[in-house]
N, CA, C and O atoms as CSV, one atom per row, in Angstrom:
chain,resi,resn,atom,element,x,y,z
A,1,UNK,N,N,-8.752,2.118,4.474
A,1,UNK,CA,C,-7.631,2.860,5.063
A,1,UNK,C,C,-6.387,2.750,4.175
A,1,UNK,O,O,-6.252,1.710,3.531
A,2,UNK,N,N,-5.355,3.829,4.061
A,2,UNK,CA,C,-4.884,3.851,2.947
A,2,UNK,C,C,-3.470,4.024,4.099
A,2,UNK,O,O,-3.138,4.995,4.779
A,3,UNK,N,N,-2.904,2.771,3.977
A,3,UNK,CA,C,-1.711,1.921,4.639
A,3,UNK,C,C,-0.674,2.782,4.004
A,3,UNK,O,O,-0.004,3.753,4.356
A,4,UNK,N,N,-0.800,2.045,2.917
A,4,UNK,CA,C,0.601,3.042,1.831
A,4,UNK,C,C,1.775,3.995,2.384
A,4,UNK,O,O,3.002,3.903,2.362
A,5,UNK,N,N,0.917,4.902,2.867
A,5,UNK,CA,C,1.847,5.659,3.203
A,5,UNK,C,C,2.452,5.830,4.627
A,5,UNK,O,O,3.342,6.577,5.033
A,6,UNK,N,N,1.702,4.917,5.243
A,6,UNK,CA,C,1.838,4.637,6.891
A,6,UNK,C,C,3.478,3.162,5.959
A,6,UNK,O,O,4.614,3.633,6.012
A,7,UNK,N,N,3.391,2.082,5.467
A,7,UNK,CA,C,4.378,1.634,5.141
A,7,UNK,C,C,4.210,1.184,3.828
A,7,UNK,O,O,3.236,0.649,3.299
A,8,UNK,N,N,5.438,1.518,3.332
A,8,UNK,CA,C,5.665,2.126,1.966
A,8,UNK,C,C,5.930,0.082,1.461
A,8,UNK,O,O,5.288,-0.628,0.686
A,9,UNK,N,N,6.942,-0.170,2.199
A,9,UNK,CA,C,6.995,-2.106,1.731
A,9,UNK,C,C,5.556,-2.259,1.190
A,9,UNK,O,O,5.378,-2.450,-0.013
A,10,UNK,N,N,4.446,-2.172,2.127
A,10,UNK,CA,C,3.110,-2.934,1.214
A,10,UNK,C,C,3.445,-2.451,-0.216
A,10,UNK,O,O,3.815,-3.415,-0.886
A,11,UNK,N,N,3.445,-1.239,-0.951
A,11,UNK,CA,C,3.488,-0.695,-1.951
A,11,UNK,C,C,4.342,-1.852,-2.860
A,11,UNK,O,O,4.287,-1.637,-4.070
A,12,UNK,N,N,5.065,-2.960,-2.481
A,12,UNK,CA,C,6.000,-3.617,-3.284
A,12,UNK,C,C,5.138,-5.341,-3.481
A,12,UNK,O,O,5.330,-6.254,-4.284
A,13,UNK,N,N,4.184,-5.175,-2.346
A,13,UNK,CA,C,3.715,-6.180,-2.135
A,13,UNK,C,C,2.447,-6.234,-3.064
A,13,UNK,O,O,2.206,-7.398,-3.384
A,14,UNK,N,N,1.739,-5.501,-3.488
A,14,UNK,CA,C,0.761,-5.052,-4.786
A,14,UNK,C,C,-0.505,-4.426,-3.591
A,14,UNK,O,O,-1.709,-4.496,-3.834
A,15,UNK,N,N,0.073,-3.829,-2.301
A,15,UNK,CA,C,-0.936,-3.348,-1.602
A,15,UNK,C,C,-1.695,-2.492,-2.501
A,15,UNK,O,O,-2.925,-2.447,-2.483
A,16,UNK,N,N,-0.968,-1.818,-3.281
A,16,UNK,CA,C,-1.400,-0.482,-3.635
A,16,UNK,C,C,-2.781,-0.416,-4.848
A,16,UNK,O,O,-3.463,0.499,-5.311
A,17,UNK,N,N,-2.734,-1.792,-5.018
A,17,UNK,CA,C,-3.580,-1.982,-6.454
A,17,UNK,C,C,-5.272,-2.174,-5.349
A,17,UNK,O,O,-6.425,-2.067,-5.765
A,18,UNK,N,N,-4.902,-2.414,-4.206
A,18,UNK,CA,C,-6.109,-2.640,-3.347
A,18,UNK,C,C,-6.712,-1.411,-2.906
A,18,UNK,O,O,-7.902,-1.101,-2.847
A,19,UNK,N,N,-5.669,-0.765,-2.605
A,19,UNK,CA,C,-6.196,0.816,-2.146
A,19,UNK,C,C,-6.251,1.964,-3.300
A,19,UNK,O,O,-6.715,3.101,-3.209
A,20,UNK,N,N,-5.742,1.432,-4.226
A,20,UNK,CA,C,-5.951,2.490,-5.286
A,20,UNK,C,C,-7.681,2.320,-5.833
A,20,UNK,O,O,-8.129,3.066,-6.704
């Protein structure tokens, strides 16, 4: 599930390297 854009903070937290 791709959080990201539901909250953008994970994106700072290195969520994004998980969902990318």
């Amino acid at each position: 599930m791709k959080k990201i854009y539901v909250k953008p903070s994970f994106l700072k937290k290195g969520r994004l390297s998980a969902v990318t």
